[in-house]
C-alpha positions in Angstrom: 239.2 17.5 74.1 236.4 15.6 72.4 234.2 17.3 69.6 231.0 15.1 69.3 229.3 15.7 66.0 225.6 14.8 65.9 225.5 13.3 62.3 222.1 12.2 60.4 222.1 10.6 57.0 221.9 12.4 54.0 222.6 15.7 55.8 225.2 17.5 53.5 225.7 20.3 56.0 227.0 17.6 58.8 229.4 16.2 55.8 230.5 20.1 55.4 231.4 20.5 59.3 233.1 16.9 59.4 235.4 17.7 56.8 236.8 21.5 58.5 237.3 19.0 62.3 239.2 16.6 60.5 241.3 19.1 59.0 241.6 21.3 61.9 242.7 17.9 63.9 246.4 18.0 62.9 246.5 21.4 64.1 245.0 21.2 67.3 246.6 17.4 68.6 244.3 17.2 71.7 241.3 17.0 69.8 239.5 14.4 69.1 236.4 14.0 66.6 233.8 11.7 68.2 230.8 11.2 65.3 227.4 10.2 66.5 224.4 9.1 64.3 221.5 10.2 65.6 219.4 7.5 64.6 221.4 4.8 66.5 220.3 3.6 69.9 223.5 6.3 71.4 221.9 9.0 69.0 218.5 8.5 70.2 219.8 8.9 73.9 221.3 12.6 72.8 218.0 13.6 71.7 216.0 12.6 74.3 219.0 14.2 77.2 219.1 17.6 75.1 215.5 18.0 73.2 216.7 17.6 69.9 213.9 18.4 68.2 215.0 18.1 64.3 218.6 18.3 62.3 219.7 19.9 58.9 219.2 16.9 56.9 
C-alpha cells in the first residue's frame, strides 16, 4: 500500500504527519510513503484532478 502525502513548503503540520508514516513504516512492511510537493508539475496535476483548493502551510 502506498500513502501519498501532499506536502507544501514551509507547512509544519505536513512535517508533523511525515514523521508519525515514517515511524509507523517499520510496523506496517507493506507501506510505502510516496511524498508529493504540491507546487511541482505532479503536484499541480493533484490539484487540479481533486480541487485542492488551499493546504495548511
Amino acid at each position: 500500500m502506498i500513502i501519498q502525502l501532499l506536502t507544501s513548503p514551509g507547512c509544519h503540520t505536513c512535517a508533523d504527519v511525515e514523521q508519525i508514516i515514517k515511524e509507523a513504516l517499520p510496523i506496517f512492511l507493506n507501506l510505502r510513503l510516496e511524498e508529493i510537493n504540491l507546487t511541482t508539475p505532479e503536484g499541480q496535476k493533484i490539484i487540479q484532478r481533486y480541487g485542492i483548493m488551499s493546504s495548511n502551510s
